[in-house]
C-alpha positions in Angstrom: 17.5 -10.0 2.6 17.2 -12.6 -0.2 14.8 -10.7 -2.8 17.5 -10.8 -5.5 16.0 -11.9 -8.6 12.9 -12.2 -7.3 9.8 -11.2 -9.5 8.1 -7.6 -7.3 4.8 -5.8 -8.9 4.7 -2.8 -7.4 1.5 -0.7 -7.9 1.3 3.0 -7.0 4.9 3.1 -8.1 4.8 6.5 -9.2 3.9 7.5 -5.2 5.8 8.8 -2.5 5.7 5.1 -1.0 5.7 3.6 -4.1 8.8 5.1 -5.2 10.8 4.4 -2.5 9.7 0.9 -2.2 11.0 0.5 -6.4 14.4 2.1 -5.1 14.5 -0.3 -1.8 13.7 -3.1 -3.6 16.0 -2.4 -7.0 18.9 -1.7 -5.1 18.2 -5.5 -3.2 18.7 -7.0 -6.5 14.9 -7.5 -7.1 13.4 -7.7 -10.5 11.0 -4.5 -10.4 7.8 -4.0 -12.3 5.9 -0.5 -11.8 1.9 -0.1 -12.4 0.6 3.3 -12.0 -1.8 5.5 -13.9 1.4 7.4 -15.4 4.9 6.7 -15.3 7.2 8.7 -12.9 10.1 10.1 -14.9 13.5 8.9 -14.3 12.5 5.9 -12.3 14.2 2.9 -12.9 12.1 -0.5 -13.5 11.9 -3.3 -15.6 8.8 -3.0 -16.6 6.3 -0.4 -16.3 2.0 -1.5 -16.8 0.1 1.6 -17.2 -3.2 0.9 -14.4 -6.1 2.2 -13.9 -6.7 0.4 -10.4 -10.7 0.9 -10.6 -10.7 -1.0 -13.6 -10.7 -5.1 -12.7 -10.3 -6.0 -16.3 -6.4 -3.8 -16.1 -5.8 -5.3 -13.0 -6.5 -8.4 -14.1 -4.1 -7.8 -17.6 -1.1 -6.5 -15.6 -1.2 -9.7 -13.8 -1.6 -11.7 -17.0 1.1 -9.6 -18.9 4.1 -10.4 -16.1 3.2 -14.0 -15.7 3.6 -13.9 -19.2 6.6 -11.7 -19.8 8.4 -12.9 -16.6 6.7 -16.4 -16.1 5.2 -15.7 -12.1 5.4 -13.2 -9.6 7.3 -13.8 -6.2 5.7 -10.7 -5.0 2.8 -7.9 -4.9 3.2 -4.8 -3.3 0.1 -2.7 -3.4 0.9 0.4 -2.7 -1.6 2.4 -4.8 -4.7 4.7 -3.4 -5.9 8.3 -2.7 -6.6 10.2 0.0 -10.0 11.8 -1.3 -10.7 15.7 -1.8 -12.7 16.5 1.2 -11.8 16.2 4.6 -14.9 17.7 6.3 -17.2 13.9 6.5 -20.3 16.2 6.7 -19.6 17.8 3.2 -18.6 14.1 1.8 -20.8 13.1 -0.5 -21.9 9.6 -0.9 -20.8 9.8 -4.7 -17.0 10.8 -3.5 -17.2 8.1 -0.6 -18.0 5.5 -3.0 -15.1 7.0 -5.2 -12.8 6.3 -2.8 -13.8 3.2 -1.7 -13.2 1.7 -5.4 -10.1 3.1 -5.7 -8.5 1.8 -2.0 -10.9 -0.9 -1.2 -12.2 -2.7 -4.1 -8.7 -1.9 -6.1 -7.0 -3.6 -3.5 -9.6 -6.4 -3.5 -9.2 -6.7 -7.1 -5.1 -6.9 -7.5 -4.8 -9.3 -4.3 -7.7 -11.6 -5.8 -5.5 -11.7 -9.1 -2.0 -12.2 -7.5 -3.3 -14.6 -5.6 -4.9 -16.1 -8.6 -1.4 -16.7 -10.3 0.8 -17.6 -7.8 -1.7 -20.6 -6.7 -1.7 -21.4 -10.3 2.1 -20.9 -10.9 3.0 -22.8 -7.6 4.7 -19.9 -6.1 4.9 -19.6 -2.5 5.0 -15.9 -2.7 4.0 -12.9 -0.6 1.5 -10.1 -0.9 1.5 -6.4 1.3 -1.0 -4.5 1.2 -0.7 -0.6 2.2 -3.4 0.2 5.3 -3.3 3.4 7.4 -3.4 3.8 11.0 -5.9 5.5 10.3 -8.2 2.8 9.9 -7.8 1.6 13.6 -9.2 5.2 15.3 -12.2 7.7 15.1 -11.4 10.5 12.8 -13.2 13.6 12.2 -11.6 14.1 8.8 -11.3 12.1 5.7 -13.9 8.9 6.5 -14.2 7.5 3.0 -10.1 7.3 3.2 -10.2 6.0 7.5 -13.1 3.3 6.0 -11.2 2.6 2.8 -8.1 1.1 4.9 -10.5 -0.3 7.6 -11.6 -2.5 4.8 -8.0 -3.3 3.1 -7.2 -4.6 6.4 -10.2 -7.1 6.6 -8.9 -8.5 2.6 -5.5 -8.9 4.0 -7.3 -10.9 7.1 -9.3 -13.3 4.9 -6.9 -13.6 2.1 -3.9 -14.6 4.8 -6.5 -17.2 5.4 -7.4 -18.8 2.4 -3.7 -18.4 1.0 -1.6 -19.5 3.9 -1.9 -23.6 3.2 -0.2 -22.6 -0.5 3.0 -21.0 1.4 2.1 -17.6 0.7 2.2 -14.6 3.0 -0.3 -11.7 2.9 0.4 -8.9 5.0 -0.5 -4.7 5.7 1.8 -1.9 6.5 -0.2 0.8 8.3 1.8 4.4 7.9 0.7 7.1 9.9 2.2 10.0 9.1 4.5 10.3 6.2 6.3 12.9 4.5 4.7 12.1 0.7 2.5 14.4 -1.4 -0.5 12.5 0.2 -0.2 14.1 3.7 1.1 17.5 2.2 -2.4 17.5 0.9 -3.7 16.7 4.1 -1.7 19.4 5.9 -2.9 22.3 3.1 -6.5 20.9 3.3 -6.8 20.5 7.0 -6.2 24.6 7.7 -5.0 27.3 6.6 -1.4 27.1 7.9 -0.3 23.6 6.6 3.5 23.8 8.6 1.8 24.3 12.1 -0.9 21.5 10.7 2.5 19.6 10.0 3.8 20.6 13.6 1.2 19.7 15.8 0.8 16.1 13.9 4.4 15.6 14.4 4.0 16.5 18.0 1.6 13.9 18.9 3.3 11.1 18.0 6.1 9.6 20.3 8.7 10.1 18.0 7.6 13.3 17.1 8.5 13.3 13.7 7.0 12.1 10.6 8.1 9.1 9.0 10.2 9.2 5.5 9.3 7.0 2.6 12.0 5.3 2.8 11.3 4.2 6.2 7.9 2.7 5.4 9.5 1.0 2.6 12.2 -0.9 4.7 9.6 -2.4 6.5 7.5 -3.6 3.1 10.3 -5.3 2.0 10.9 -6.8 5.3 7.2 -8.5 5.1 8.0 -8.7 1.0 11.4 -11.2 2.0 11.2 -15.4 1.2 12.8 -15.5 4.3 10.0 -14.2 6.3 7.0 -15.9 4.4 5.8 -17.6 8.0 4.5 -14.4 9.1 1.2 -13.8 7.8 -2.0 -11.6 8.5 -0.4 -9.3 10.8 0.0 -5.1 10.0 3.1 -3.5 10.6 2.6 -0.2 11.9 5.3 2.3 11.0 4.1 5.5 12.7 6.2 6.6 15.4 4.1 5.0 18.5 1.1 7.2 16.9 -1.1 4.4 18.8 0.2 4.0 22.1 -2.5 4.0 24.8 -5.0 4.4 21.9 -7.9 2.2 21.4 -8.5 -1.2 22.6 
């Protein structure tokens, strides 16, 4: 890969996914900058912004403060979002749904709009990923807010892929299904009362029948991430185990 010295914000950095992608990308000789709501202890970065990710003002100040610092960024990885408290959608309430919605939808609207800000004003042919969910391409019973919240992330990647491509820059989704983070050990404990055999009969639905690691998802981030592959644009990269063979249209 060439991603040494290039210029990576990486928001969610304190994540499961985030994490690993900081490591991946570190360890490729990147220049790493973290933005989270806290900083993860021990991790090693650059830089680290604190972010509140509902706030557009901080969003638009992280992006100001490493143009300034570091003079452009080469590349976003948006890797922040929740998966919501409630997983029943007929105990949801609107309030929560809208919650989530700000955080993973307009968030995501908000740092992509702001990357793509600079690197159109900085000249840099960068490249932006976005994190989706295969969950946004299926019916779910569980967790809609979340499902409709990555629905949406994939329609910003669509139109921004658009607008950005005659600049040189890529903008791309990763679509996880399930991953072995903090995120779907929630999902397992909320989801029933025994969260292993939740965790086993996932697993067994999917081709692979396993869950995905971190470190897997983050391979292919920095795979979309690369200079080398900035000609691919608008597409999502599903890493979940053939979780969508035969499914849908």
């Amino acid at each position: 890969m060439s991603l040494k010295d290039q210029v990576v914000l990486v928001t969610g950095s304190s994540g499961g996914i985030g994490n690993a992608v900081v490591e991946a990308l570190t360890a490729a000789g990147a220049l790493v900058l973290g933005a989270d709501r806290a900083a993860k202890a021990d991790q090693k970065l650059a830089d680290f912004f604190p972010l509140d990710i509902t706030s557009e003002q901080q969003c638009a100040g992280v992006i100001q403060d490493t143009v300034s610092k570091y003079g452009r960024i080469d590349a976003l990885i948006h890797a922040a979002g929740v998966l919501g408290p409630t997983p029943d959608l007929m105990e949801t309430t609107t309030e929560e749904f809208e919650s989530v919605m700000r955080i993973n939808a307009s968030g995501t609207f908000s740092m992509v709009r702001e990357a793509a800000r600079s690197m159109t004003g900085t000249g840099t042919a960068g490249a932006i990923v976005v994190l989706s969910s295969v969950a946004a391409k299926e019916a779910r019973s569980n967790y809609l807010p979340y499902n409709a919240s990555k629905l949406a992330v994939l329609h910003i990647m669509w139109s921004f892929a658009q607008i950005l491509g005659p600049h040189g820059i890529s903008v791309n989704a990763v679509a996880p299904g399930p991953v072995n983070t903090p995120m779907w050990a929630q999902f397992a404990k909320d989801t029933g009362p025994d969260a292993a055999a939740n965790r086993a009969r996932r697993a067994a639905q999917l081709p692979m029948g396993r869950f995905a690691e971190p470190e897997e998802v983050a391979r292919a981030i920095l795979f979309l991430a690369d200079p080398d592959n900035r000609y691919i644009t608008g597409v999502t990269l599903d890493v979940a185990g053939g979780a969508h063979l035969g499914v849908g249209t």
